[in-house]
C-alpha positions in Angstrom: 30.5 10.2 -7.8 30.4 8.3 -4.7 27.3 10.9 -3.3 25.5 10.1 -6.3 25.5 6.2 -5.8 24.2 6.5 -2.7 21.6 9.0 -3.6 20.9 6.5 -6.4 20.3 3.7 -4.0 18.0 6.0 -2.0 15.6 6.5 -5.0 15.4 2.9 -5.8 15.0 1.8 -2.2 12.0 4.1 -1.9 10.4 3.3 -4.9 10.8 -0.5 -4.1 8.6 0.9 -0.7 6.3 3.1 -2.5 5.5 0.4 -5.1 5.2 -2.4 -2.5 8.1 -4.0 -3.1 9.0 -4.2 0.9 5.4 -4.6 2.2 4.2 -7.1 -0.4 6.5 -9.6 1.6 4.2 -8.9 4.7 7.3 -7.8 7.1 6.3 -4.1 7.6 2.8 -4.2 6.8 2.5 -7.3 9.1 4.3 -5.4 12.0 2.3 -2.8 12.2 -1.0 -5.0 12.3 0.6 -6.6 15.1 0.9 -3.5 16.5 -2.5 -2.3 16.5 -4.5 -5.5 17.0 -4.8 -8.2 20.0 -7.0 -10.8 21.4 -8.9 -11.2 24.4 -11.6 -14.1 25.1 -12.1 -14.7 21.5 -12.0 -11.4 20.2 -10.1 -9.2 18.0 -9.3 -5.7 18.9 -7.9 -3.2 16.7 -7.0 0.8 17.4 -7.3 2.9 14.4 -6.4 6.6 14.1 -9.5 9.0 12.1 -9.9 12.2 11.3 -13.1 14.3 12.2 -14.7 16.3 9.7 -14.4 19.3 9.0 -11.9 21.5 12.6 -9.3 23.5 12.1 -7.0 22.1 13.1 -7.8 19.3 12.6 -9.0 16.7 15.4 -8.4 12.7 15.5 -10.1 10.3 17.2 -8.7 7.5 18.4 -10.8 4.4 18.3 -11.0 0.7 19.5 -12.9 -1.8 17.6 -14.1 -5.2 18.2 -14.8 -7.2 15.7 -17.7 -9.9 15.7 -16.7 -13.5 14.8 -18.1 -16.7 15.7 -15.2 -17.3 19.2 -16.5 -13.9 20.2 -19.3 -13.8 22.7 -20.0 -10.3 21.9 -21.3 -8.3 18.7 -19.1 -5.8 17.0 -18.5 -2.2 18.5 -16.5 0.9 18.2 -15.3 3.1 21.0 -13.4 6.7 21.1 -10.7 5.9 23.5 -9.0 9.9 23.4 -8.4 12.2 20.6 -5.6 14.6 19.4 -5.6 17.8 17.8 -3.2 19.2 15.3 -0.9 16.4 14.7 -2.2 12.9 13.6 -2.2 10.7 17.0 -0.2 7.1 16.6 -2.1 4.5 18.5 -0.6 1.3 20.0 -2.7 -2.2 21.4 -2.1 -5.4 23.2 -4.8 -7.7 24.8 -5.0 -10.9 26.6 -7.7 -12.4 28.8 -7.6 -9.5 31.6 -8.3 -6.6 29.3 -7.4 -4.2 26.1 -4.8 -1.9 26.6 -4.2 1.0 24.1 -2.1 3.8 24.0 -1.4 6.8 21.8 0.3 10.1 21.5 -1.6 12.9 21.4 -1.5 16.8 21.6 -3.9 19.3 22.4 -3.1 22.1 19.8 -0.8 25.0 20.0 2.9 24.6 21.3 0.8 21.8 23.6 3.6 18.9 24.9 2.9 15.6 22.6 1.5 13.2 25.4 1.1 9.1 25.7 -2.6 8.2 27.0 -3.0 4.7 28.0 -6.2 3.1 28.7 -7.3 -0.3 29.9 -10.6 -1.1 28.3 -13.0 -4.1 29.4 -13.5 -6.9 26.6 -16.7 -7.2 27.0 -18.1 -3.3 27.4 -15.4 -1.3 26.1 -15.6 0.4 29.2 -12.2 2.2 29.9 -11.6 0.5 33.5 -8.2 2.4 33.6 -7.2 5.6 32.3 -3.8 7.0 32.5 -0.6 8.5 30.4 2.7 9.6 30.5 3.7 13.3 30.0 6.6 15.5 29.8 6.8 19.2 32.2 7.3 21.1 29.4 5.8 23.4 26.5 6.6 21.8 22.8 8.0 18.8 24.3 7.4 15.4 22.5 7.1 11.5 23.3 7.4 10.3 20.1 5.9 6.9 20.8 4.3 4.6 23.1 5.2 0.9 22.2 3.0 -1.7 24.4 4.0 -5.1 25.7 2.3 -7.5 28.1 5.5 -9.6 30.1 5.2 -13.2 30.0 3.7 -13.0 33.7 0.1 -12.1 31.8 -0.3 -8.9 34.3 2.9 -6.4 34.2 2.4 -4.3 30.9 5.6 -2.1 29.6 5.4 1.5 27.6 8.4 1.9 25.7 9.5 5.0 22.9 11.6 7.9 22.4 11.3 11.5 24.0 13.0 14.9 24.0 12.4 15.6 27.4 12.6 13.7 31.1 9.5 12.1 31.6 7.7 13.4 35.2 8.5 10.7 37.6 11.5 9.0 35.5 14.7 7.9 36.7 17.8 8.0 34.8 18.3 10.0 31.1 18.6 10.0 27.6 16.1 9.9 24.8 14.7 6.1 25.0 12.5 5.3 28.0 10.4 1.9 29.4 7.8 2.4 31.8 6.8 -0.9 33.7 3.2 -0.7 35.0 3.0 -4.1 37.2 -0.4 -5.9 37.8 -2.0 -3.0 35.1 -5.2 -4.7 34.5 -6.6 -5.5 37.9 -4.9 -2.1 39.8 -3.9 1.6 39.6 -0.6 0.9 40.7 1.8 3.3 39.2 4.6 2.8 36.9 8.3 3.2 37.3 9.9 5.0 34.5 13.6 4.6 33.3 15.2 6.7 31.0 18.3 5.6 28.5 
């Protein structure tokens, strides 16, 4: 009896979800726009995850748009930042005034390792001014996700998420890990990885 009250509470809980109930307060929905948009000098950037026509598999882009708007001294504009094939990429960004950053998993088909790309883009061009990732050593390995953070000094930017596998070039284990990349928008400086 007791299984079936809690299976009970299951079904209601996800039709609450499905019918909006928890989203139409604007706590998930408004998290993950939070996670895919930021600003820099007046303009709003957003990732976005789409689907090519057409390949099998199937192949994502992963894009950055800027949107035009009257404190934004450029037009709008759209740029591929990476792509994925196979499974559907999840994208991450954060901005301030020294650049765009956006990450995303990715894989590259086959029993491929599921990847984080990271890329530093300019605000005015798009240009990618940095381009770099975090992988795994292994064959149909995964990072699961690639959370992004700027710390309150404006320049040290933090990678955080889950993994199955050690990270190349991380310190300690477990299945969470944070990798601090200090001064990220002005050099290639590399990160230091800790696992948890």
């Amino acid at each position: 009896m007791h299984c079936w009250k809690a299976v009970a509470y299951l079904v209601a809980l996800g039709s609450m979800t499905a019918c909006g109930g928890v989203e139409a307060e604007g706590g998930l929905g408004a998290q993950k726009a939070a996670l895919t948009t930021g600003t820099s000098l007046g303009c709003t950037f957003t990732a976005a995850v789409v689907a090519k026509p057409g390949p099998f598999p199937p192949i994502y882009d992963v894009k950055v748009t800027r949107d035009a708007s009257p404190t934004c001294p450029w037009g709008a504009s759209t740029v591929v930042v990476g792509s994925g094939t196979g499974a559907v990429p999840t994208a991450w960004l954060v901005a301030n005034d020294l650049g765009v950053a956006v990450s995303y998993t990715f894989r590259t088909g086959g029993p491929s390792a599921q990847q984080v790309g990271l890329k530093n883009l300019a605000p005015d061009t798009l240009a990618v001014v940095r381009s770099t990732g975090l992988r795994t050593n292994a064959l149909s390995t995964y990072i699961y996700s690639g959370d992004l953070a700027i710390a309150p000094d404006g320049t040290t930017l933090t990678v955080s998420g889950t993994k199955n596998a050690p990270l190349v070039g991380e310190t300690g284990s477990g299945s969470n890990y944070v990798a601090t990349f200090p001064d990220f928008f002005t050099t290639e400086t590399a990160p230091s990885i800790v696992a948890f």
